[in-house]
DOMARTI-247246 format. One record per residue: x, y, z of N, C-alpha, C, O in turn. Coordinates in steps of 0.1 Angstrom, whole numbers, padded with zeros to 4 digits, always signed. Atoms other than C-alpha are relative to their C-alpha. Layout:
BEGIN
XYZXYZXYZXYZ;...
***
This chain:
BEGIN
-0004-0010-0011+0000-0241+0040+0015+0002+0000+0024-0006-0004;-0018-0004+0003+0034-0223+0042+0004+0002+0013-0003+0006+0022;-0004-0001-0018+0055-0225+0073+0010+0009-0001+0021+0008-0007;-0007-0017+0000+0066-0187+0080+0011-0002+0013+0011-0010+0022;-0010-0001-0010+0094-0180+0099-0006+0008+0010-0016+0014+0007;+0008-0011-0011+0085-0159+0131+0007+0014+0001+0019+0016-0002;-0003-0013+0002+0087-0124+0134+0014+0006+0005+0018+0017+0002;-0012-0003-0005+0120-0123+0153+0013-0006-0010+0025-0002-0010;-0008+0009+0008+0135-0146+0128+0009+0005-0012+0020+0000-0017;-0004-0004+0008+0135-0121+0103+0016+0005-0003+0019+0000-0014;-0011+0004+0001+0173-0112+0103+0004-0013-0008+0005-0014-0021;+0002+0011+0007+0177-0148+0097+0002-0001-0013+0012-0001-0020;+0010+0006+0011+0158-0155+0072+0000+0009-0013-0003+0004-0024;-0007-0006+0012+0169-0126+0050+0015-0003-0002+0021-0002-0012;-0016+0008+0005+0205-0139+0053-0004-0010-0008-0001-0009-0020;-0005+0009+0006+0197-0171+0044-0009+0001-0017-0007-0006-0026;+0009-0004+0014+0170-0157+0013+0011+0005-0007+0012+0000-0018;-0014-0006+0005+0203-0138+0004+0006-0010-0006+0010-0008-0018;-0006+0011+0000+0217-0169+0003-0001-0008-0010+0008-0011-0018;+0010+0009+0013+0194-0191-0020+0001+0012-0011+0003+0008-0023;+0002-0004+0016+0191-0161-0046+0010+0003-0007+0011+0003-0020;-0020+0000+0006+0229-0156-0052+0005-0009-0005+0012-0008-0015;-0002+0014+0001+0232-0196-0052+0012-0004+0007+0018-0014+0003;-0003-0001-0010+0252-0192-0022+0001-0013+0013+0011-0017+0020;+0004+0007-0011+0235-0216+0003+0010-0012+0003+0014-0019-0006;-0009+0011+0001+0258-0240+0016-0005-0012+0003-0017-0014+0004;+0006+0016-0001+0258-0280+0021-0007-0004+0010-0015-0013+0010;+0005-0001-0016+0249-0272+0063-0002+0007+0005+0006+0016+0006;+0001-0015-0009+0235-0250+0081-0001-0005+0016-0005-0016+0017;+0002+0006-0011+0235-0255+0120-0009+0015+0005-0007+0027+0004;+0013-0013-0008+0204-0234+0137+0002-0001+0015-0004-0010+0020;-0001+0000-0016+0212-0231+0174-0007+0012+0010-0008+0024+0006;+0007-0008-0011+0196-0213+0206-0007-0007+0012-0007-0019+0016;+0006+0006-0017+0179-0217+0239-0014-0004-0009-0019+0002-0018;+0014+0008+0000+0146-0242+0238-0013+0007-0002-0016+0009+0010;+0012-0005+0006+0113-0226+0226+0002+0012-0005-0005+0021+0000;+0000-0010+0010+0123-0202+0203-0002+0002-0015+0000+0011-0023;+0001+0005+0012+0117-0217+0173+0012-0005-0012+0012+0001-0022;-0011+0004+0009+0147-0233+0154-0008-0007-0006-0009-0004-0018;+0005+0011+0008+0128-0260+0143-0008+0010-0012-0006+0009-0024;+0007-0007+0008+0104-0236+0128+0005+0005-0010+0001+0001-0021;-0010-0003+0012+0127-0220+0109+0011-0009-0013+0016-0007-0024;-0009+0016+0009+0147-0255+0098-0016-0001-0010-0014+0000-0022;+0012+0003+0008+0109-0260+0082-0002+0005-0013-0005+0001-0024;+0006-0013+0010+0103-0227+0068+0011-0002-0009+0010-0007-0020;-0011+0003+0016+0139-0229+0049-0005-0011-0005-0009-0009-0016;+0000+0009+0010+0132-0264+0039-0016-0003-0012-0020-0011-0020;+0015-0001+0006+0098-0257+0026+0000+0009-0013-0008+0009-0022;-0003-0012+0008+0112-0227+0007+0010-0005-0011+0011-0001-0023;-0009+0008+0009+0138-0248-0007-0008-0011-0013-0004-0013-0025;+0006+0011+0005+0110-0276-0021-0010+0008-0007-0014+0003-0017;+0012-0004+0010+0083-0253-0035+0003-0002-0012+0015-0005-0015;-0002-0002+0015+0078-0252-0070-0003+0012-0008+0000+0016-0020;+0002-0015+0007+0066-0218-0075+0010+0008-0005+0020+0003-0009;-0008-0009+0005+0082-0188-0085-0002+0010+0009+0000+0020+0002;-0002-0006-0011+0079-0168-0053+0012+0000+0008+0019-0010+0009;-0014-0004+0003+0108-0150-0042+0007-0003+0015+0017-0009+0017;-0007+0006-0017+0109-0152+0002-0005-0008+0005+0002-0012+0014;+0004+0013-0005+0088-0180+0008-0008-0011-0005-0017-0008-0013;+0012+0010+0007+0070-0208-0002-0013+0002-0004-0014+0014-0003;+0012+0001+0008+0036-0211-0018-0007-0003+0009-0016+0005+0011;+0014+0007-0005+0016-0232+0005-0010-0008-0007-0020-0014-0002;+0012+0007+0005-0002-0247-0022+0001-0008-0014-0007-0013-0021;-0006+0010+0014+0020-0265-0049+0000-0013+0004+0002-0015+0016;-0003+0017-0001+0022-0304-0052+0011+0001+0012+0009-0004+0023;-0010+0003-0012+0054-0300-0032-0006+0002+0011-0008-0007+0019;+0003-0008-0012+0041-0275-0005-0013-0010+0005-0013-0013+0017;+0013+0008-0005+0009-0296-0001+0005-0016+0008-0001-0020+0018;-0002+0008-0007+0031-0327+0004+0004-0003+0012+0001-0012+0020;-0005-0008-0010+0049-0309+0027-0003-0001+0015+0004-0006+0024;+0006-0001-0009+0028-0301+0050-0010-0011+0003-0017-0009+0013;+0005+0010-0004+0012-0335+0049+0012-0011+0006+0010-0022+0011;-0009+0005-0005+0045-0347+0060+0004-0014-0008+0006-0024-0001;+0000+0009+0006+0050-0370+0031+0007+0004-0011+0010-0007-0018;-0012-0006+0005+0075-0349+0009+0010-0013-0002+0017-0016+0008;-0010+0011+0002+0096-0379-0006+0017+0005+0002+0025-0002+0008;-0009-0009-0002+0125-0353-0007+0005+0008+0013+0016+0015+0013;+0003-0008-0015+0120-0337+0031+0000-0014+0008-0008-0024+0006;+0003+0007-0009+0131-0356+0059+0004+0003+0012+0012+0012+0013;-0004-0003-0016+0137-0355+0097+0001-0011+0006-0006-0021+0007;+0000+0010-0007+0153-0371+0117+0008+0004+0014+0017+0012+0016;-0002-0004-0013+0152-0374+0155+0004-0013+0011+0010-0023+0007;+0004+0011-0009+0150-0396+0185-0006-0011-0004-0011-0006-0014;+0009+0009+0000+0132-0426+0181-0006-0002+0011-0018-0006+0010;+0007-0002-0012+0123-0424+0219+0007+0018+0006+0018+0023+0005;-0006-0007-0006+0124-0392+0238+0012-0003+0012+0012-0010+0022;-0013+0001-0013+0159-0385+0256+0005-0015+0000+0008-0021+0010;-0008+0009+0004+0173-0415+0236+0009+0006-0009+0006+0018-0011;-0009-0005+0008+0202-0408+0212-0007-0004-0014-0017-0012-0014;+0001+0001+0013+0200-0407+0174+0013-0007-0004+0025-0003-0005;-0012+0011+0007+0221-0439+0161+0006+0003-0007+0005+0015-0010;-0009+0002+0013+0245-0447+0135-0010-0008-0013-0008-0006-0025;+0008+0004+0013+0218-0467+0113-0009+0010-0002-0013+0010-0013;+0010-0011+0003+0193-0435+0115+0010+0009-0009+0005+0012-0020;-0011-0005+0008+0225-0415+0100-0002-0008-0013-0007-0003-0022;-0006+0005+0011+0234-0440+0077-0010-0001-0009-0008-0005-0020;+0015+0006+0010+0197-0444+0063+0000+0015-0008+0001+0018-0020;+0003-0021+0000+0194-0401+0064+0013-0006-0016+0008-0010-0026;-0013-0001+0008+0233-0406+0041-0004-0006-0015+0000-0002-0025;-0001+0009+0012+0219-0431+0017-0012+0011-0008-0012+0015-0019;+0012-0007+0007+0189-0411+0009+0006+0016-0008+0004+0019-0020;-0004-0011+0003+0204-0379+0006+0013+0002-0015+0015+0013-0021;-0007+0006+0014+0231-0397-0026-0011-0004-0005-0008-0010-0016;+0008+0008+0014+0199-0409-0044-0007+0013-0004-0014+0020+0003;+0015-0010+0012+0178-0384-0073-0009+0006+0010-0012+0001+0021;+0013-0003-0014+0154-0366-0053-0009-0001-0015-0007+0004-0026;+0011+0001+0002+0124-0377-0065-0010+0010-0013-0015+0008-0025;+0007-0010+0008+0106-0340-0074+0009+0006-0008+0004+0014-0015;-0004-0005+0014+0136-0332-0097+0008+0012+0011+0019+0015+0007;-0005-0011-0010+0146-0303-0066+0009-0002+0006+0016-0011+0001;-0007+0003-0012+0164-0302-0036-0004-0011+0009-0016-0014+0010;+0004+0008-0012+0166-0328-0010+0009+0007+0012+0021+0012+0013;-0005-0008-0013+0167-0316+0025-0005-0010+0010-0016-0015+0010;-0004+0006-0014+0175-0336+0057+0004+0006+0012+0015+0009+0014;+0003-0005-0014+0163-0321+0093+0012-0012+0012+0014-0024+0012;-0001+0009-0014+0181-0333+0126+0000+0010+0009+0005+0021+0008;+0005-0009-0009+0167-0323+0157+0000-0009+0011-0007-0020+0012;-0012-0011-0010+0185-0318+0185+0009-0010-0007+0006-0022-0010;-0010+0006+0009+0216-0328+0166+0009-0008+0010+0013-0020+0008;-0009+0004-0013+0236-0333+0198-0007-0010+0006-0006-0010+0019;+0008+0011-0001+0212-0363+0202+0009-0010-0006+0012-0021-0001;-0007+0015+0002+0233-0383+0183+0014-0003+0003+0023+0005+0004;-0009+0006-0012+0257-0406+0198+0012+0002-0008+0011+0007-0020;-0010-0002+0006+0296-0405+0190+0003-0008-0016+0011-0002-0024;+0001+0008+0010+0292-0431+0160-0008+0003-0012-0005+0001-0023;+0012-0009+0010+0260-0414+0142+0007+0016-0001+0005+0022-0012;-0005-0013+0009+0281-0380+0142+0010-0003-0007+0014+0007-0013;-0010+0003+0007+0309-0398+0126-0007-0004-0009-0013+0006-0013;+0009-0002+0008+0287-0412+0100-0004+0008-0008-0004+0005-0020;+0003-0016+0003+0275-0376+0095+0009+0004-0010+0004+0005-0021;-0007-0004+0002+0308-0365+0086+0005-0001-0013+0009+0009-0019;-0001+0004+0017+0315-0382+0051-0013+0009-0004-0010+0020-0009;+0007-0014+0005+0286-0362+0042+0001+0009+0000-0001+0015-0011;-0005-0016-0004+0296-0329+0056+0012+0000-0014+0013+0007-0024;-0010-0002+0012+0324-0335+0035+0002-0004-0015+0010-0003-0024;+0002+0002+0017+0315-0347+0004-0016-0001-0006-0020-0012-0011;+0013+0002+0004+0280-0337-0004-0001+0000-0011+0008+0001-0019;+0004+0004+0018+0262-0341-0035-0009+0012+0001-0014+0016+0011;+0002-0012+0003+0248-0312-0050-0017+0001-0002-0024-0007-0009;+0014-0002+0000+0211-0297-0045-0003-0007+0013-0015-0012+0014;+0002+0009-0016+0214-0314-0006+0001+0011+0006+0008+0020+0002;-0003-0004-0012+0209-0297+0027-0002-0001+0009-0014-0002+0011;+0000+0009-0014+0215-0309+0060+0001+0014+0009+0010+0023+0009;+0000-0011-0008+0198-0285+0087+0005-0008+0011+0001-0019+0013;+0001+0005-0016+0213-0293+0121-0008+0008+0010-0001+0018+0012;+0006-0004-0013+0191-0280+0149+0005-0004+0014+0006-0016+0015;-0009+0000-0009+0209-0276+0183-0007+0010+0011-0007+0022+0010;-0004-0008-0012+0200-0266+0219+0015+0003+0009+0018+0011+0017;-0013-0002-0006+0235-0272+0227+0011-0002-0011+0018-0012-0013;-0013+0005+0013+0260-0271+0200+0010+0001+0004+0017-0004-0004;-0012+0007-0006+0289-0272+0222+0000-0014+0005+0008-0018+0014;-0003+0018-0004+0282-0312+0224-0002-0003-0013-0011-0010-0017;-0001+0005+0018+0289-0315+0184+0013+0003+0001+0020+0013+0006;-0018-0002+0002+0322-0322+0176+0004+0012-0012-0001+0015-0023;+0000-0012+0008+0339-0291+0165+0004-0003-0013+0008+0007-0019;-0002+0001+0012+0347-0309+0132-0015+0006-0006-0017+0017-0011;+0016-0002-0001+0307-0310+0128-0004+0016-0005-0011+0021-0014;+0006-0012+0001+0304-0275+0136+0009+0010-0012+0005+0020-0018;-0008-0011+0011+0334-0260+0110-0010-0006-0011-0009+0000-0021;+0005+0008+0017+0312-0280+0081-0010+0009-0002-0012+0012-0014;+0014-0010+0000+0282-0256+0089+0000+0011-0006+0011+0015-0010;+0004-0014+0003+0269-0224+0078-0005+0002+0019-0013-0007+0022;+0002-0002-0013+0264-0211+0119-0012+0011-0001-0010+0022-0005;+0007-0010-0003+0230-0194+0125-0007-0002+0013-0016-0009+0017;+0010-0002-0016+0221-0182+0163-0006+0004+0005-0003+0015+0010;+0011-0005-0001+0192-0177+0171+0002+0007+0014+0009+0000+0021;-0003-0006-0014+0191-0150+0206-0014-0001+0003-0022-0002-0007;+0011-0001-0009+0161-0150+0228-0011+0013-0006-0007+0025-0007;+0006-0013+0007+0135-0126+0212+0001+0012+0005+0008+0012+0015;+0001-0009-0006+0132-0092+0220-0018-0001+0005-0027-0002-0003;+0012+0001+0001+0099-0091+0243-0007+0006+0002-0017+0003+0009;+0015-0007+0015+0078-0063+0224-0001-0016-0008-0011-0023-0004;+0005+0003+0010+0080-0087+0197-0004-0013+0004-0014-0020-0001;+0008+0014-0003+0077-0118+0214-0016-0005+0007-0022-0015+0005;+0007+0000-0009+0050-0110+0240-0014+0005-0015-0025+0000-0014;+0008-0003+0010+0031-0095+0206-0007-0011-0007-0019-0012-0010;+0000+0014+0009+0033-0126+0188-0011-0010+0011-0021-0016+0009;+0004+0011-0009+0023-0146+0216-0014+0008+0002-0023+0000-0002;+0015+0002-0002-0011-0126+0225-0007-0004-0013-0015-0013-0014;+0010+0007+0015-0023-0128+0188-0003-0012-0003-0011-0015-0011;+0002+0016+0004-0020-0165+0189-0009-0005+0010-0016-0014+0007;+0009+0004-0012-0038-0168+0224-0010+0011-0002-0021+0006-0001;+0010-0009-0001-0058-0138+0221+0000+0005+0013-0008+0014+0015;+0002+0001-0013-0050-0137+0261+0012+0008+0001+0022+0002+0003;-0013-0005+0001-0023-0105+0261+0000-0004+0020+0010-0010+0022;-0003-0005-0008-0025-0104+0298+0010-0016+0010+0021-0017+0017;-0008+0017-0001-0019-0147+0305+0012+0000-0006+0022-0005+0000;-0011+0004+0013+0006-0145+0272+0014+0010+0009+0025+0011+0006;-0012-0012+0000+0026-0116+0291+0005-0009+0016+0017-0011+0018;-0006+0007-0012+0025-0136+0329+0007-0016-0005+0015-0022+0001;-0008+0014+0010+0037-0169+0308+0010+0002-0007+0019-0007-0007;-0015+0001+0010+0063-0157+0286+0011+0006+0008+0023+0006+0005;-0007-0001-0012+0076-0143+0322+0006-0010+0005+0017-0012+0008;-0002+0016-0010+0074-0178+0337+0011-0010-0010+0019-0019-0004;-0008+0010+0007+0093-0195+0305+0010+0008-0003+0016+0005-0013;-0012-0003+0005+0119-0171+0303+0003+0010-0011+0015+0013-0013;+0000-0007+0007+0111-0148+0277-0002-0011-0020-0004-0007-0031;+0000+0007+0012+0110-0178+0252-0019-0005-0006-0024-0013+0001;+0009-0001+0001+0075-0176+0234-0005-0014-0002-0013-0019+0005;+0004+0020+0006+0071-0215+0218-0002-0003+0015-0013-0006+0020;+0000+0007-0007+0081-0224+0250-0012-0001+0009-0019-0011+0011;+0011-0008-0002+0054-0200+0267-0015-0004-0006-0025-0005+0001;+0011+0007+0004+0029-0213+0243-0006-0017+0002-0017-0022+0003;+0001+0018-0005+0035-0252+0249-0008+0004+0016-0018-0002+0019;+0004+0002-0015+0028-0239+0289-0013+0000-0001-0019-0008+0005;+0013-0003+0003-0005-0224+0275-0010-0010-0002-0021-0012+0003;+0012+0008+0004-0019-0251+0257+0004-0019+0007+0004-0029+0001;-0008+0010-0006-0005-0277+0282-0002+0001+0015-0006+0012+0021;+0000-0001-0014-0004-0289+0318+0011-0001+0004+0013-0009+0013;-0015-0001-0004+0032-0280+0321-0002+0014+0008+0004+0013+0019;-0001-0007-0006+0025-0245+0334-0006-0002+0017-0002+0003+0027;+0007+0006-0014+0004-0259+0364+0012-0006+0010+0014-0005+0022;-0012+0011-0011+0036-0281+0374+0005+0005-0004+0011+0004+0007;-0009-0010-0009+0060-0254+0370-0002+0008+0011+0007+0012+0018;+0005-0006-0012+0039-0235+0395-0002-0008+0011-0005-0003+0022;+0002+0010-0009+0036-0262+0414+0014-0003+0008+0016-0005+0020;-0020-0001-0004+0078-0266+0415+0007+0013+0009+0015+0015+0018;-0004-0013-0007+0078-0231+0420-0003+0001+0018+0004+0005+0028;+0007-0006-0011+0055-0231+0448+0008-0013+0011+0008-0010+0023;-0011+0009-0006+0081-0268+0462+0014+0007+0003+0021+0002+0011;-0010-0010-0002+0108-0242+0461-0005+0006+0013-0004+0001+0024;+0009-0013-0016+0092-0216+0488+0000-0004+0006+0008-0002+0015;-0001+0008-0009+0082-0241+0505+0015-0002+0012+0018+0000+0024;-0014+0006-0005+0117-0256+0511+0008+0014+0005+0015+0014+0016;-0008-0009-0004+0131-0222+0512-0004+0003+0017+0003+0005+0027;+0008-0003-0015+0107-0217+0544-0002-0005+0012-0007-0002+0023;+0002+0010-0012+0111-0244+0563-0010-0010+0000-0011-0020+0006;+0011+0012+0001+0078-0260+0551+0001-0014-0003-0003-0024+0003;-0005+0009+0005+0092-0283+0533+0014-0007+0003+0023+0002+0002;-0012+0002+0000+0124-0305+0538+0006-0003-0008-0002-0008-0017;+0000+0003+0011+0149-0310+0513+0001-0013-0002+0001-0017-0014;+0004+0016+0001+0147-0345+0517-0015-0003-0010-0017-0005-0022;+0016+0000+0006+0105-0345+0513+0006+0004-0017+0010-0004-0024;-0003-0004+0011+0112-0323+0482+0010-0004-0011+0007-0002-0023;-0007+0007+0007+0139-0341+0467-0005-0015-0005-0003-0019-0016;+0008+0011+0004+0121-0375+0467-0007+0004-0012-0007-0002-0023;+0016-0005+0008+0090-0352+0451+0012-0001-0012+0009-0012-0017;-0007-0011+0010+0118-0338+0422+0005-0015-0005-0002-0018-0015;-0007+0016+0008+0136-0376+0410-0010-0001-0006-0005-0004-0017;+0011+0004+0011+0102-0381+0391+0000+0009-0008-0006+0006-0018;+0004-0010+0011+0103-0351+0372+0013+0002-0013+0025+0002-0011;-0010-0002+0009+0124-0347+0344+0010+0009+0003+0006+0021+0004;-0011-0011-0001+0160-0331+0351-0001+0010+0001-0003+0018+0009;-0011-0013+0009+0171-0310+0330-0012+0010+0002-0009+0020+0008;+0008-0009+0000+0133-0293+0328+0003+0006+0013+0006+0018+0012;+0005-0003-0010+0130-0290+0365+0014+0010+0006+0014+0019+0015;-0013-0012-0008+0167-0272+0371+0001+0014-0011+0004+0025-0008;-0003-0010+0006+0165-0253+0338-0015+0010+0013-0013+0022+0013;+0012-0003+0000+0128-0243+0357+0004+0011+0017-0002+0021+0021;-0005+0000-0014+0146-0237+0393+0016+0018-0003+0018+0027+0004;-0009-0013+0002+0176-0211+0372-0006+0010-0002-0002+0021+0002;+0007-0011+0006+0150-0191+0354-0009+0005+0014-0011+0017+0014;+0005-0004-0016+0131-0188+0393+0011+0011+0006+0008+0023+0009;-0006-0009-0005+0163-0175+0407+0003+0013-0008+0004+0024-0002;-0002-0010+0004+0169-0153+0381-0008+0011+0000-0004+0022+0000;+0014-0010-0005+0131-0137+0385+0005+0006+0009+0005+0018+0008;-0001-0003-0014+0144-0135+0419+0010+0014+0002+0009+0025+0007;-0007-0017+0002+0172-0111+0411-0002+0011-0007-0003+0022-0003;+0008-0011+0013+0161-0092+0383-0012+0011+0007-0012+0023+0008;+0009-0009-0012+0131-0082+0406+0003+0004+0013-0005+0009+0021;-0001-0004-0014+0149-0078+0436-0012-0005+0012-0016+0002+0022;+0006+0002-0010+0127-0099+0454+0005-0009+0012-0004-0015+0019;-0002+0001-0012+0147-0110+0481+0014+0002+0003+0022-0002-0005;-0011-0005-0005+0174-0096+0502+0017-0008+0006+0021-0013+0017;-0008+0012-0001+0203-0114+0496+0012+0007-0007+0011+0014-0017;-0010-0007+0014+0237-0104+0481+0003-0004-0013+0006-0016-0015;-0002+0015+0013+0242-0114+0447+0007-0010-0006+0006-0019-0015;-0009+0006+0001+0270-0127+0451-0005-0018+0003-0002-0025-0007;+0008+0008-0005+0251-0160+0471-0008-0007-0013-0007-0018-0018;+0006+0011+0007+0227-0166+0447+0007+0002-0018+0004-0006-0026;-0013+0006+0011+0253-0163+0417+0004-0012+0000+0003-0020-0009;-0007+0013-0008+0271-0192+0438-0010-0007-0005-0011-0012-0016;+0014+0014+0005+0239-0213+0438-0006-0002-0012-0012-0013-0014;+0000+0000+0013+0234-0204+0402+0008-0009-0009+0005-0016-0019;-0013+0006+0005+0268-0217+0394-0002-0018+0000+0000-0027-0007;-0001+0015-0002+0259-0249+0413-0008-0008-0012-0004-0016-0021;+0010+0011+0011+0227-0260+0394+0004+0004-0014-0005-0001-0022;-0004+0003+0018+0244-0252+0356+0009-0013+0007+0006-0024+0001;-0010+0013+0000+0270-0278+0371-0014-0014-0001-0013-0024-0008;+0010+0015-0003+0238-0304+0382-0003+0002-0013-0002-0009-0018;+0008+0006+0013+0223-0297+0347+0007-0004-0007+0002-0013-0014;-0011+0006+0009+0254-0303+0328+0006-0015+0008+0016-0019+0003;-0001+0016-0007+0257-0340+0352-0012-0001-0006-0013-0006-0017;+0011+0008+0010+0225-0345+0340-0003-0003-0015-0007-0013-0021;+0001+0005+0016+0224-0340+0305+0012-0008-0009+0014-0012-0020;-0012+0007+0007+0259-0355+0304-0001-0017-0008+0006-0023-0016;+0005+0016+0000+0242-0392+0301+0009-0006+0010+0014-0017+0006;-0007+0013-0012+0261-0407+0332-0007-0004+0010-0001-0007+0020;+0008+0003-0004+0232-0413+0346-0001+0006+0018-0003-0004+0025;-0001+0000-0010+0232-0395+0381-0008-0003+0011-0020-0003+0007;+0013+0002-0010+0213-0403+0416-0005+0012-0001+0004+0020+0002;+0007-0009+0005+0188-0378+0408-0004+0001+0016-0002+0013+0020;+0000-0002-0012+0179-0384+0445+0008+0009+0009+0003+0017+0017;-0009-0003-0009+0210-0375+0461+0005+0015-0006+0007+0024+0002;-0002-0011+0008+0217-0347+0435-0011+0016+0007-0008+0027+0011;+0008-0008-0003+0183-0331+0443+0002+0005+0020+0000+0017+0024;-0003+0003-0008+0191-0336+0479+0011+0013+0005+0012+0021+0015;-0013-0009-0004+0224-0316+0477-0003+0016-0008+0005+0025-0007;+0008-0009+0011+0204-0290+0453-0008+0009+0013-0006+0021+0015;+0010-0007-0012+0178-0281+0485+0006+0007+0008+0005+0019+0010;-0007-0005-0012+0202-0282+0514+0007+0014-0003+0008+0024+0005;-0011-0014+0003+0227-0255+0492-0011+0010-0001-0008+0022+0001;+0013-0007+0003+0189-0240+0484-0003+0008+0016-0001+0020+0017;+0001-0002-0012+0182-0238+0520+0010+0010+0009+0005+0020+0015;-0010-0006-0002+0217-0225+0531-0003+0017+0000-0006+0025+0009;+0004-0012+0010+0211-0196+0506-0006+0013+0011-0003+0025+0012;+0012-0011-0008+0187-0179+0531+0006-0002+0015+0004+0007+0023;-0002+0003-0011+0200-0193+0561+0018+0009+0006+0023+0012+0017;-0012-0007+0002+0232-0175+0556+0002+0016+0005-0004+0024-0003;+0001-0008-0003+0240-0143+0577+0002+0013-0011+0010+0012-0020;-0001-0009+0012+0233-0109+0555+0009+0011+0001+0010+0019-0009;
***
């Protein structure tokens, strides 16, 4: 089986095909964008494209010794490396193993390619590490970085790169994509609403009980906004849920909110309260571990405000 880039990708994916037939391609590429858009998919599809053995011109085969190992995830030449626990960092010995491997013969006689995903996972010691590689690779190597945030990679990191940014799809093409894989255009079109316009992400909601508990968050919002709820109650509820999901889940709400003009507010207000929660997600994903309590707490009351505020 061959792992195709997606239909928005294309741009992309003829640069970097450009790339490979010239003999062009450099030692790094870094893939960056917002979360369910497919970078990884595309880190795949190049490295899959890189390892075939065919004679096929834009993409892999699907069905050579390589492509077959490939996709059994056993590719001696193909590797990734991530977390070892979710929302742990990526070490200095996961580096240094990735470093050693990437100086020895590959195996199938080809390329050797080395995935990291989310790159900004790893800690200050594992991107140094990195960096003797960046700078003195050995030839027929490529190190994809994958990045939801590539302003937390040191900008040495990022000059070593080839830079490809992925934007949010356009959604004709995304909302397209998305019914043919569910078959469900009219679900795939209220979902790819709910996640933002990002289709992966959209699809995880689908075949998952994550869209239930963002409706569920949503519907802890209202609440609070209404008085049903306090933001105390609500803030207890919210320390069990994962951060960063639950505020990225809380921006993309307000932004429904203005976009549809569904409530009478100036925009200036919920700009303000926009402003606040990028500040709470960037304390949270900073690793300084904050009271998630007290955070959420101060997250409601400014929530609350919001409406409480003469018009």
């Amino acid at each position: 089986m061959s792992t195709m880039p997606l239909p928005w990708q294309e741009p992309a994916w003829a640069s970097l095909n450009s790339s490979i037939d010239s003999g062009r391609l450099p030692h790094a590429v870094l893939i960056s964008g917002d979360t369910g858009i497919g970078k990884l998919r595309l880190a795949r599809a190049l490295a899959q494209r890189l390892i075939c053995s065919s004679q096929m011109v834009k993409f892999a085969c699907g069905s050579c010794k390589s492509c077959t190992l490939f996709a059994a995830g056993n590719h001696p030449d193909v590797s990734l490396l991530e977390p070892e626990e979710q929302g742990k960092p990526i070490k200095i010995d996961q580096v240094r193993a990735l470093c050693d491997s990437l100086g020895k013969t590959a195996q199938q006689g080809g390329w050797k390619v080395s995935l990291i995903a989310p790159a900004e996972a790893m800690n200050i010691s594992a991107a140094n590490a990195l960096l003797k590689n960046l700078e003195e690779p050995q030839p027929k190597t490529l190190l994809i970085l994958v990045s939801h945030r590539p302003s937390r990679l040191s900008a040495t990191i990022r000059s070593r790169c080839q830079k490809i940014s992925l934007p949010t799809p356009d959604t004709a093409i995304a909302l397209q994509w998305l019914a043919e894989v569910t078959g469900e255009r009219q679900s795939a079109e209220q979902t790819l609403s709910l996640a933002g316009g990002r289709p992966l992400l959209a699809l995880d909601y689908l075949q998952s009980d994550d869209l239930e508990q963002r409706k569920a968050f949503e519907q802890l919002i209202t609440e609070v906004r209404d008085g049903v709820v306090s933001p105390l109650t609500a803030a207890q509820h919210c320390q069990k849920l994962d951060g960063e999901q639950s505020i990225d889940w809380f921006s993309r709400y307000i932004h429904r909110l203005a976009c549809n003009d569904l409530v009478e507010r100036p925009n200036k207000l919920l700009f303000s309260f926009s402003d606040k929660l990028l500040r709470a997600r960037n304390w949270v994903i900073s690793g300084n571990n904050p009271n998630l309590q007290l955070l959420w707490e101060e997250i409601f009351m400014d929530w609350v405000m919001v409406f409480k505020a003469p018009k």
